[in-house]
C-alpha positions as CSV (number, residue, x, y, z in Angstrom):
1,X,12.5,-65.6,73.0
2,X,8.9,-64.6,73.8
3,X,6.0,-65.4,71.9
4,X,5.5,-62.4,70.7
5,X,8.5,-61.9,69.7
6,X,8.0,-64.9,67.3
7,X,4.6,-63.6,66.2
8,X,6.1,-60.3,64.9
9,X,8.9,-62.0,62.8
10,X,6.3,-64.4,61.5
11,X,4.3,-61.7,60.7
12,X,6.8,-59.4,59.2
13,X,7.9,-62.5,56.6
14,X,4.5,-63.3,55.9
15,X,3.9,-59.6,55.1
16,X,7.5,-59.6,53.0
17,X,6.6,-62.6,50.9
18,X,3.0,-61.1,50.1
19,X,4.4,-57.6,49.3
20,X,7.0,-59.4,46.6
21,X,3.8,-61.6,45.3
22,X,2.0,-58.0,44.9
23,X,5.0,-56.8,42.7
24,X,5.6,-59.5,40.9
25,X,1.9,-59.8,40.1
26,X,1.3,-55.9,39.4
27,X,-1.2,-55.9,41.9
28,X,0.1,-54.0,44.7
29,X,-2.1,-51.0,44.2
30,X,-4.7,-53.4,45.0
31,X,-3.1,-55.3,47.8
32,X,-3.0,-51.5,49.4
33,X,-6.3,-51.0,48.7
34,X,-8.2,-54.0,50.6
35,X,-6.0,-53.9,53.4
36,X,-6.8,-50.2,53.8
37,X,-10.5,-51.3,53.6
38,X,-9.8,-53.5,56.5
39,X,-10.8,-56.7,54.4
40,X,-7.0,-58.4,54.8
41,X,-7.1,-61.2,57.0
42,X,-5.3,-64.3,56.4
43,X,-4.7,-66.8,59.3
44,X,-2.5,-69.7,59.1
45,X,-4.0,-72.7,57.5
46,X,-2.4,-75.0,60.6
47,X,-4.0,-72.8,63.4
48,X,-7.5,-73.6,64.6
49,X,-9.5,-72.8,67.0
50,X,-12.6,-74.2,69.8
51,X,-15.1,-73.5,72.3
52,X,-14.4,-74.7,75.8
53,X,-16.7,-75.4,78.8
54,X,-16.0,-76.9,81.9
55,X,-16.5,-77.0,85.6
56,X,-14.0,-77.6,88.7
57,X,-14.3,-78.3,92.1
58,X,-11.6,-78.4,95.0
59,X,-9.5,-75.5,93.7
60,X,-7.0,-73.7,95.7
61,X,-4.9,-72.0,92.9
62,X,-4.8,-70.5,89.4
63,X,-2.4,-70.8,87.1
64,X,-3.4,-68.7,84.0
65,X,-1.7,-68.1,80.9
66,X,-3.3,-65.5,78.4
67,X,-1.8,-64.9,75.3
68,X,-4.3,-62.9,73.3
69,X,-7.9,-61.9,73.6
70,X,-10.2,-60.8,76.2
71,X,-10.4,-62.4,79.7
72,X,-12.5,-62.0,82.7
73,X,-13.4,-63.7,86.0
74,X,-16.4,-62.9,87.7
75,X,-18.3,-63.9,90.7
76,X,-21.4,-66.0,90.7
77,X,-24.1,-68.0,93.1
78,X,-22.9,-71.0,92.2
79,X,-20.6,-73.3,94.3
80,X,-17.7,-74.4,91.6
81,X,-15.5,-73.0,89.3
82,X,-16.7,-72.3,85.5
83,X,-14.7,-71.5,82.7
84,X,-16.5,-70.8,79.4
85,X,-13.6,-70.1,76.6
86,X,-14.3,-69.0,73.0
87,X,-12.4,-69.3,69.8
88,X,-9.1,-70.7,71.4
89,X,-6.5,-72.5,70.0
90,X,-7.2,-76.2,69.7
91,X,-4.0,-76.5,71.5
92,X,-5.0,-73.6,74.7
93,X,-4.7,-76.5,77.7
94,X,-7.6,-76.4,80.6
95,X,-7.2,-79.3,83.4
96,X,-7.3,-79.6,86.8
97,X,-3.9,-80.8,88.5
98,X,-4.1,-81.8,92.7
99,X,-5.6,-78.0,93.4
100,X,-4.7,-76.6,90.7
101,X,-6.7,-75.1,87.8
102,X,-4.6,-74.1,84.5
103,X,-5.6,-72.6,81.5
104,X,-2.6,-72.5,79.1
105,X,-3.9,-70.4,75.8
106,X,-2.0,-70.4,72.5
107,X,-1.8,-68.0,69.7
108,X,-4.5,-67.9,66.8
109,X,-1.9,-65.9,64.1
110,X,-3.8,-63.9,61.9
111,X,-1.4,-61.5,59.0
112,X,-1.5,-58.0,60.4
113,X,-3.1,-58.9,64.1
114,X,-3.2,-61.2,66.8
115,X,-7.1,-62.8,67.5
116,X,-9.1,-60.7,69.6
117,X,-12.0,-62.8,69.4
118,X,-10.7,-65.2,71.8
119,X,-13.3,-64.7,74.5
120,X,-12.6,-66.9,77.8
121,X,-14.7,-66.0,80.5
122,X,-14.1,-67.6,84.7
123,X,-16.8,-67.8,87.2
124,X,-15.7,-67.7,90.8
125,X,-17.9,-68.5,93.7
126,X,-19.1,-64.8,95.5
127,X,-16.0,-64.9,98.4
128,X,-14.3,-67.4,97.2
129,X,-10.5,-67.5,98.9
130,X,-7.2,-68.6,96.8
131,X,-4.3,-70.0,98.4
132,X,-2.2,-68.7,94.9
133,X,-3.1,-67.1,92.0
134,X,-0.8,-66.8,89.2
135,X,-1.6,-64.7,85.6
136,X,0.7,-64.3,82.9
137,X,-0.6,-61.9,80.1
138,X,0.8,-61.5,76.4
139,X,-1.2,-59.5,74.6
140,X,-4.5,-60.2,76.1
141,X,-6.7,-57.8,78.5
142,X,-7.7,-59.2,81.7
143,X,-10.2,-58.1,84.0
144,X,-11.1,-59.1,87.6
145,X,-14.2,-57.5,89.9
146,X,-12.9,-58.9,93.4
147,X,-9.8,-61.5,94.3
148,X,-9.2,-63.1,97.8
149,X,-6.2,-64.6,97.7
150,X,-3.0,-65.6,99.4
151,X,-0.1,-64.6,97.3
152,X,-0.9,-63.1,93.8
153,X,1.5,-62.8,91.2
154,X,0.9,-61.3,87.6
155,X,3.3,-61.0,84.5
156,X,1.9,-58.3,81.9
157,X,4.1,-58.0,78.6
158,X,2.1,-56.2,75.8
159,X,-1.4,-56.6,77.4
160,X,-3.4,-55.3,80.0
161,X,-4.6,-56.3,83.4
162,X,-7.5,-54.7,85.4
163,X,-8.9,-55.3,88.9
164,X,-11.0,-53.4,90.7
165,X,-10.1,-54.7,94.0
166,X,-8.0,-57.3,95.0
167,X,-7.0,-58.7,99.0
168,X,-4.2,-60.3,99.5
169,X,-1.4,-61.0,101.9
170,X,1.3,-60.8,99.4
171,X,1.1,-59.0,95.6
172,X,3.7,-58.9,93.3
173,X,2.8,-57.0,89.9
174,X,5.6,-57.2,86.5
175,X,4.8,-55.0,83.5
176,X,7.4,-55.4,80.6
177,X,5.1,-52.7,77.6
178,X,1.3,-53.3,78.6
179,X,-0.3,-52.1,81.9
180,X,-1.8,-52.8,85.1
181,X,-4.6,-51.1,87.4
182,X,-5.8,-52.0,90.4
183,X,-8.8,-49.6,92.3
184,X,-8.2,-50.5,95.6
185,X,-5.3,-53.2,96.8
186,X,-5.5,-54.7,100.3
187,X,-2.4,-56.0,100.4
188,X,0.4,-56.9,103.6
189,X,3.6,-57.2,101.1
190,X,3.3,-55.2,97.8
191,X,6.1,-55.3,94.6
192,X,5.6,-53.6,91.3
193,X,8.3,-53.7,88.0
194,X,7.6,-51.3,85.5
195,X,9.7,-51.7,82.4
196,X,8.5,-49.6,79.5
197,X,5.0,-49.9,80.8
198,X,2.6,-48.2,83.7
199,X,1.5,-49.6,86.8
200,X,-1.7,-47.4,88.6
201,X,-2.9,-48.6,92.3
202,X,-4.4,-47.4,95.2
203,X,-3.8,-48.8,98.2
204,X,-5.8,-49.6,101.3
205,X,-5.4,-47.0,104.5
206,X,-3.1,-44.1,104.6
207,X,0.4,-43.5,104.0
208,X,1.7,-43.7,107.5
209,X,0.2,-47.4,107.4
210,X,3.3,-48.6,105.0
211,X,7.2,-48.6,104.9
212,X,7.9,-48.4,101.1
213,X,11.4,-48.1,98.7
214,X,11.7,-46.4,95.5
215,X,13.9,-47.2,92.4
216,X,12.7,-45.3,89.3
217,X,15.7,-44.3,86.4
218,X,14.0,-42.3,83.6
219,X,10.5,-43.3,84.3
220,X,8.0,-41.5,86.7
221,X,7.0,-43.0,90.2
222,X,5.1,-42.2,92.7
223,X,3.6,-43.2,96.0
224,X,1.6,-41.6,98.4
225,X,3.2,-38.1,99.6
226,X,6.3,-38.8,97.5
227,X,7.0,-37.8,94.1
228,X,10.0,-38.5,91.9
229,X,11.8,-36.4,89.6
230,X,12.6,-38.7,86.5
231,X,16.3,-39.2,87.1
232,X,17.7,-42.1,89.0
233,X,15.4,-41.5,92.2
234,X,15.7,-44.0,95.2
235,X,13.6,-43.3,98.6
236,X,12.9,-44.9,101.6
237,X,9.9,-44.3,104.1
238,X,9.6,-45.9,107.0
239,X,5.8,-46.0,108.2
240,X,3.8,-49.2,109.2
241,X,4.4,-52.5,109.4
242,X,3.2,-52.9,105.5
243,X,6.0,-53.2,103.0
244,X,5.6,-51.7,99.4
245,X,8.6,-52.1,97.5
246,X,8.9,-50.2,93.8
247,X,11.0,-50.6,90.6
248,X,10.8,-49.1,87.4
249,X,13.2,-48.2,84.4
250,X,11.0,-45.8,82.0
251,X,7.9,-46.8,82.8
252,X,5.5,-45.4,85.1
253,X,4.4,-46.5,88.5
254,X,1.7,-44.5,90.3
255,X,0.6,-45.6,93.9
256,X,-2.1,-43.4,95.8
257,X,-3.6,-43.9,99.3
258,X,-7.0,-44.6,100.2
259,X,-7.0,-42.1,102.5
C-alpha cells in the first residue's frame, strides 16, 4: 500500500476521533468554525522535522524520492553537487553510495494536509551529464530547468513534475493521478503511462523523425499529426529511427512536435 494511501486513513481516523471529541464536548460548532478560519493544524507529536545541507562530488546518478513539498534542481557555477533541504522529516535520508546520490524524504503528517513547507532545493553544475537519473514523486511538485542524462525515469502518483527541457537517450515517464510536463524532450527512446493523470511534451524535430504506438482506453492521447478518439484507440506510425511508445487508461497524454 502506498504512502499515501496510509496518510489518508490516518488522516480520516484522526479527523473521526476529533469529530466524536467535538460532540461529546458540545463544541462542534466551534471545531467548524476554526477550521473554516484555516487555524486547524495539528501534526503528530512523533513527527519532526530539519534543515539539511550538504555537498557531493563524483556523482553519476540520482536516486530521488519526494514525498511532499516543493523540489527543484538548478544549475550553478560551481563544480559539485548541493543539496539545501528545509523542514524534512528527521528521518528524509541524504548520502552518497559508490556514484550514487539519494535523497529518500519522509512524510511530515499534519490533520487535514500533508507539509508543503518542505523546501529541498539541488544545485547541479551548468552541463553537468548523468549516467541515470531516477525520481519518484508522491505528492510533492518538482521542477527541473535543464537535465543531461543517460536514461531517465520518473514515477508521479498525486504530485507534479516539471522540466523545461530534458536530453536524454532513453525517457521513461509514469503518472498514476498527478502530472507531468516537459517543454522540449530530446529524447532516442521515449515511454509515457497515464493512469488517471496527464502527461504534456513536446518533442525534439518533426514527426517524420519518430516511429511511435498508441494505446489509450477512455482517456485522450495524442501525438504529433495523430489524434485519438477516446475509445480503445491503438496506432502505429512508422517514421524515424526514434521510438515513442504511449499508454494511457483515462488519463491524458499529449505529445507535440517541435516542428
Amino acid at each position: 500500500m502506498k504512502k499515501t494511501t496510509w496518510l489518508v486513513i490516518i488522516s480520516l481516523v484522526i479527523a473521526l476521533v476529533l469529530f466524536i471529541s467535538g460532540v461529546v464536548l458540545g463544541g462542534v460548532d466551534e471545531l467548524v468554525s476554526v477550521f473554516h478560519q484555516g487555524e486547524l493544524n495539528i501534526s503528530l507529536p512523533f513527527i519532526k522535522t530539519r534543515d539539511i545541507e550538504k555537498e557531493f562530488v563524483n556523482i553519476e546518478e540520482l536516486d530521488i524520492k519526494a514525498s511532499a513539498g516543493d523540489f527543484e534542481i538548478s544549475e550553478y557555477n560551481g563544480d559539485k553537487i548541493k543539496v539545501v533541504a528545509k523542514n524534512v522529516s528527521r528521518k528524509t535520508e541524504l548520502y552518497q553510495d559508490n556514484n550514487t546520490l539519494i535523497f529518500k524524504e519522509n512524510f511530515k503528517i499534519d490533520l487535514f494536509s500533508i507539509n508543503n513547507n518542505t523546501k529541498v532545493q539541488i544545485y547541479i553544475p551548468k552541463n553537468y551529464q548523468f549516467s541515470e537519473v531516477k525520481i519518484d514523486i508522491d505528492a510533492a511538485s518538482f521542477k527541473v530547468p535543464n537535465l543531461l542524462v543517460d536514461e531517465l525515469e520518473v514515477d508521479v502518483d498525486a504530485g507534479s513534475f516539471k522540466a523545461d527541457k530534458i536530453i536524454a537517450d532513453k525517457t521513461f515517464i509514469d503518472v498514476d493521478a498527478g502530472n507531468a510536463k516537459v517543454g522540449l524532450l530530446d529524447s532516442k527512446k521515449s515511454e509515457f503511462d497515464a493512469d488517471v493523470g496527464d502527461i504534456k511534451v513536446t518533442m525534439a524535430g518533426s514527426e517524420s523523425d519518430y516511429s511511435y504506438e498508441a494505446d489509450c482506453d477512455l482517456g485522450d492521447i495524442e501525438i504529433g499529426s495523430y489524434h485519438g478518439d477516446g475509445i480503445s484507440n491503438e496506432y502505429q506510425y512508422h517514421g524515424g529511427n526514434r521510438s515513442i511508445k504511449a499508454d494511457c487508461n483515462v488519463g491524458s497524454i499529449i505529445i507535440k512536435m517541435e516542428v
